[in-house]
C-alpha positions in Angstrom: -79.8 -23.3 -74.3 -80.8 -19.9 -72.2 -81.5 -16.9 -74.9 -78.5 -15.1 -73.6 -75.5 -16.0 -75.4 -73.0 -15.3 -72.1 -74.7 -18.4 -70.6 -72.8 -21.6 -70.5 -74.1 -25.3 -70.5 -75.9 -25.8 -66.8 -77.5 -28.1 -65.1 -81.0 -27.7 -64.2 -82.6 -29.5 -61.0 -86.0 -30.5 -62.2 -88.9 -32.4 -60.7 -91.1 -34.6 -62.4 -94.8 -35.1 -60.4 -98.4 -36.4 -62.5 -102.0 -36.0 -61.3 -104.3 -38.8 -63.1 -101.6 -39.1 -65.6 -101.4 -35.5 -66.4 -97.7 -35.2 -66.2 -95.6 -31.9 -65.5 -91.9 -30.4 -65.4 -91.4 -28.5 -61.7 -88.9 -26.0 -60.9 -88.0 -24.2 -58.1 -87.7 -21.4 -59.1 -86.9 -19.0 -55.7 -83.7 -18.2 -56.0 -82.8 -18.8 -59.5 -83.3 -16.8 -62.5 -84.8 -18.9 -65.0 -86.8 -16.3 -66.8 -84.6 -16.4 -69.5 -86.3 -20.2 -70.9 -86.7 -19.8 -74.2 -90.0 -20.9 -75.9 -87.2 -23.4 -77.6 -86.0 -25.1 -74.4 -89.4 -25.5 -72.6 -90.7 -27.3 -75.7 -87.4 -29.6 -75.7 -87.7 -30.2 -71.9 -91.5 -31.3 -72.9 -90.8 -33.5 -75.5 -91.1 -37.3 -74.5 -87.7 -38.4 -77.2 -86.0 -35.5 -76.9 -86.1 -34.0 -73.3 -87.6 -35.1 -70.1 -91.1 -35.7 -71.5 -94.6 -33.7 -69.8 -97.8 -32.2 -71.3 -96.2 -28.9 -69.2 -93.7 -27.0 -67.5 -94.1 -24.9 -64.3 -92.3 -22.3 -62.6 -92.7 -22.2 -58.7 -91.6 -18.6 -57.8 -91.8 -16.7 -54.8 -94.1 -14.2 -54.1 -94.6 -10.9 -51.5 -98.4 -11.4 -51.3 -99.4 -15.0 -51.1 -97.4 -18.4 -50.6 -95.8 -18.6 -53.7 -96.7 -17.8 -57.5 -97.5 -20.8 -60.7 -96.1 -20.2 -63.8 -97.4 -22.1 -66.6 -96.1 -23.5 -69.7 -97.4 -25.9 -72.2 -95.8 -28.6 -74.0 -95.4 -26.3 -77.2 -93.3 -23.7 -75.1 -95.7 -20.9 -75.3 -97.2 -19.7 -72.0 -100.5 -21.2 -71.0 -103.9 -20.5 -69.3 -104.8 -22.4 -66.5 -104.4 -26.0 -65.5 -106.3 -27.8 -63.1 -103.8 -30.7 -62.4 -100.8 -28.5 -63.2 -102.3 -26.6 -59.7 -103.0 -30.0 -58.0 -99.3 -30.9 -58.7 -97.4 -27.6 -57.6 -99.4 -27.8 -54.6 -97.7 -30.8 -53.5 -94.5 -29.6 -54.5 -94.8 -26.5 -52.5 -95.5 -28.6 -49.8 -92.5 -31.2 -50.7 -89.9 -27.6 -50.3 -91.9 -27.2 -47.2 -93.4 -23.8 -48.6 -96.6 -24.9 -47.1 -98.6 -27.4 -44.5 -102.0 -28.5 -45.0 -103.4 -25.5 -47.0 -102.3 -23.2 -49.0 -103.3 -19.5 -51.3 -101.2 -19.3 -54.1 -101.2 -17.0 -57.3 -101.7 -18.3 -60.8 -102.2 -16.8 -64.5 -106.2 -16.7 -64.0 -105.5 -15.4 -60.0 -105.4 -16.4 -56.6 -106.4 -20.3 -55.7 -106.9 -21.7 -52.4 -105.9 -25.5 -52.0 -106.0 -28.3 -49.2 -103.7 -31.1 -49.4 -103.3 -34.4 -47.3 -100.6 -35.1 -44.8 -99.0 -37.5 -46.9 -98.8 -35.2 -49.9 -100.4 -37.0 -52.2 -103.9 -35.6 -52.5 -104.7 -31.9 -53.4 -108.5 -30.6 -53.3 -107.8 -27.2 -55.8 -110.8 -24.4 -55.6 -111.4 -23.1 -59.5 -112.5 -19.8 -60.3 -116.6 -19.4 -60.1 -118.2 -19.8 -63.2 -121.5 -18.1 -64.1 -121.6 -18.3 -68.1 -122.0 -21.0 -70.1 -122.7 -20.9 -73.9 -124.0 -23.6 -76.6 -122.1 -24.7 -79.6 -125.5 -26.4 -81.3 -125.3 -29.6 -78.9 -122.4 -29.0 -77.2 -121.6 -26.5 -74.3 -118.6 -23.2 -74.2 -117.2 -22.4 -70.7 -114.1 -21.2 -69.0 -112.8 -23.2 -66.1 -109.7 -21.2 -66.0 -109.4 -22.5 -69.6 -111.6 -22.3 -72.5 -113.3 -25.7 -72.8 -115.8 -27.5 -75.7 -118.0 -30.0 -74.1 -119.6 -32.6 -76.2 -121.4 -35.6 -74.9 -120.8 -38.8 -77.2 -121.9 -42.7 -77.3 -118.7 -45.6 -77.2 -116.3 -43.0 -76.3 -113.7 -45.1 -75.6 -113.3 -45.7 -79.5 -113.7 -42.3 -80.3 -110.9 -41.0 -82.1 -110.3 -38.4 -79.7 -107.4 -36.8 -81.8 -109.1 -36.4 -85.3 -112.1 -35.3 -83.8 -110.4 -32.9 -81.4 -108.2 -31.1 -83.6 -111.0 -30.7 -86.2 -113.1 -28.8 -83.7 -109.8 -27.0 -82.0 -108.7 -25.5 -85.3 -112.1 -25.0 -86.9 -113.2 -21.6 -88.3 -114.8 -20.6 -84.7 -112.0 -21.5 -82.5 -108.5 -21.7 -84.4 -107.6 -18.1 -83.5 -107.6 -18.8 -79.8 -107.8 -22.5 -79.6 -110.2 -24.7 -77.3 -109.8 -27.6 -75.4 -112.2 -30.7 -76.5 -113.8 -32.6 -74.2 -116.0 -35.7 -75.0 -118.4 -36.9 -72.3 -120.0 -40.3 -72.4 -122.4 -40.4 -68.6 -121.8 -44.1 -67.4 -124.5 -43.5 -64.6 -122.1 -43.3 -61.4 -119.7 -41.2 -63.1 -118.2 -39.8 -66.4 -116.1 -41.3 -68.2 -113.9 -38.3 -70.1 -111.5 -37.8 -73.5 -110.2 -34.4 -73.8 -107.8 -33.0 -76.9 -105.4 -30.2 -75.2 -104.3 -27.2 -77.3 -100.5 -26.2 -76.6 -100.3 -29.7 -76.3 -102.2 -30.5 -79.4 -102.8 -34.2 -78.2 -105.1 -36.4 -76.2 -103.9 -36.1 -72.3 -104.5 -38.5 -69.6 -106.0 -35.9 -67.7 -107.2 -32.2 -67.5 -108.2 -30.6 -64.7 -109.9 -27.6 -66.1 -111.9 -30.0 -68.5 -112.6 -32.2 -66.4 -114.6 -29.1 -64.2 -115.7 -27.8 -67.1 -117.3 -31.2 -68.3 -118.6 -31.9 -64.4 -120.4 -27.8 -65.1 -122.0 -28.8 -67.9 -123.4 -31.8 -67.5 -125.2 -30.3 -64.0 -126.9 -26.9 -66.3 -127.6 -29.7 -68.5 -129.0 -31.7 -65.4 -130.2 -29.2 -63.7 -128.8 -30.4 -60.6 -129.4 -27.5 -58.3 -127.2 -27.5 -54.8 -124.7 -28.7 -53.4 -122.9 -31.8 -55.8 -120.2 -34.0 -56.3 -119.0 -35.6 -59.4 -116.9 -38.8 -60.1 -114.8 -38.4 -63.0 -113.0 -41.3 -65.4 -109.7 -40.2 -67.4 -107.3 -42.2 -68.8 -104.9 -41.7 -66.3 -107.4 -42.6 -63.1 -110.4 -40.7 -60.9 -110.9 -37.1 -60.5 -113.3 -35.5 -58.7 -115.4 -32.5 -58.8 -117.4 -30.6 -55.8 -119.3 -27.3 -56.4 -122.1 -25.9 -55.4 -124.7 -24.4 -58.0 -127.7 -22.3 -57.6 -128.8 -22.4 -61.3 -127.0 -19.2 -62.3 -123.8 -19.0 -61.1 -121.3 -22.3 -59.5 -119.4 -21.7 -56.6 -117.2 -23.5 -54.1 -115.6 -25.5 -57.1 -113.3 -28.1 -56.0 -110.6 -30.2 -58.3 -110.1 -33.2 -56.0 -107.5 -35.5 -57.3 -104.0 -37.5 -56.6 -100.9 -35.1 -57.3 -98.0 -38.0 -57.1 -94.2 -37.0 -57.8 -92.3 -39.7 -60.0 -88.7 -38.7 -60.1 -86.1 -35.9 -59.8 -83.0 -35.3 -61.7 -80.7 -32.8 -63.5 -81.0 -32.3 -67.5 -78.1 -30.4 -69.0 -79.1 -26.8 -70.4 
C-alpha cells in the first residue's frame, strides 16, 4: 500500500503500452498525488505473478516548462536512468490524453527530449542525448545512451545464454557498484540482431532502447561509418531503428525509431 498509514485501499487507473516487447506501467499522474509509491508497490505492480507484470513503471506528470515530465521506475522499484522505449511509450500516451499532436518536447531524468509520433499513435521517432565518448572494455565498447551500456559483439547469439553471461559482466568487480546494461551484438549484414541483460530489471528484455542506440554507436566508431546513417535493429520483441548522424568524434541527431503499441487498461487495487 502507499507509505502513509492514513491511506486506505484505492484503486489505481493504470495503462499498460510495449515498444518491441519492452513492456511498461503508465500513469497519469496530473492531478493525482502518487509520489508517495513506495519502492515496495512499484516492484509489486512490476512483477509478472504478483502484479500487473512490466520491465517498468512511469509517471506522466505535468510540467510548467515543457509538455509534460517522465518519471522512471524499474522493475526492482528503485528509480531508473533513462529508457529508450520507456520514452517511445509515454509519448504515445501523452498523445492518447491528448497532451500532445504530432510532436512533442518533454522532460526526462537525463533532460529534455524531442519526439515525433504518427497520426495513428503507434509510431514514436525519440531524439537521444548526443554522445561524444566512448570507452573499450578489451573487445567490447562503454557508452552512455542515457544509460550506461556494455557492448560486446558475439557469434550464434541466439544461443547465447544472455542471462549468465549478462549478470556476470553486470555484477563484476568493474561494474557492480553502479551496474551496466549488457548488450550482445551479432552483425547479420542488413541489420543487427541484439540480446541485452537490463540492470533494475536484472533479466534479458525484449527490447532496450538505450542499448539498442548504444549498440547501433558502437558498431559505426567500430565501422567507421562517417555521416549521416541508419541502422536496422533485431530484438526479441521486433525491429527498432536507429538514425544519427556522426562526424567521427561526436554523434548527433540520434533517433529511436520504433512501434510504441498500448495493450490494455485497468484498475489494480492499492
Amino acid at each position: 500500500m502507499l507509505n502513509s498509514p492514513e491511506n486506505h485501499v484505492l484503486p489505481l487507473q493504470f495503462f499498460k503500452y510495449q515498444g518491441a516487447g519492452n513492456d511498461f506501467i503508465l500513469l497519469d499522474s496530473r492531478h493525482e498525488n502518487l509520489d508517495q509509491l513506495s519502492e515496495e508497490v512499484i516492484k509489486k505492480l512490476c512483477d509478472r505473478r504478483f502484479g500487473i507484470g512490466a520491465d517498468g513503471l512511469m509517471q506522466l506528470k505535468a510540467h510548467p516548462d515543457y509538455d509534460f515530465e517522465m518519471l522512471y521506475y524499474n522493475a526492482d522499484g528503485r528509480p531508473g536512468s533513462m529508457c529508450g522505449n520507456g520514452g517511445r511509450c509515454i509519448v504515445a500516451f501523452a498523445k492518447h490524453l491528448n497532451i500532445i499532436t504530432q510532436q512533442t518536447e518533454f522532460l526526462a531524468v537525463d533532460g529534455v527530449h524531442f519526439a515525433r509520433i504518427s497520426a495513428d499513435g503507434t509510431q514514436v521517432d525519440l531524439q537521444m542525448i548526443d554522445v561524444d565518448h566512448i570507452e573499450n572494455d578489451e573487445d567490447a565498447f562503454v557508452l552512455n545512451t542515457g544509460s550506461p551500456h556494455y557492448v560486446k559483439q558475439i557469434s550464434n547469439l541466439e544461443h547465447l545464454n544472455v542471462y549468465d553471461q549478462g549478470k556476470a559482466i553486470r555484477y563484476n568487480d568493474t561494474y557492480k557498484t553502479n551496474g551496466i546494461n549488457v548488450n550482445f551484438i551479432e552483425d547479420q549484414g542488413d541489420h543487427l540482431f541484439v540480446r541485452t541483460y537490463e540492470r533494475g530489471v536484472e533479466e534479458e528484455t525484449f527490447a532496450c532502447g538505450t542499448g539498442v542506440t548504444a549498440v547501433a554507436l558502437s558498431m559505426a566508431k567500430y565501422k567507421n561509418q562517417i555521416g549521416t546513417q541508419s541502422t536496422a535493429i533485431k530484438v526479441l520483441g521486433g525491429d527498432l531503428r536507429i538514425n544519427f548522424s556522426y562526424d567521427g568524434e561526436k554523434f548527433r541527431d540520434i533517433f529511436l525509431c520504433g512501434p510504441a503499441i498500448q495493450v490494455f487498461k485497468g484498475e489494480i487495487s492499492l
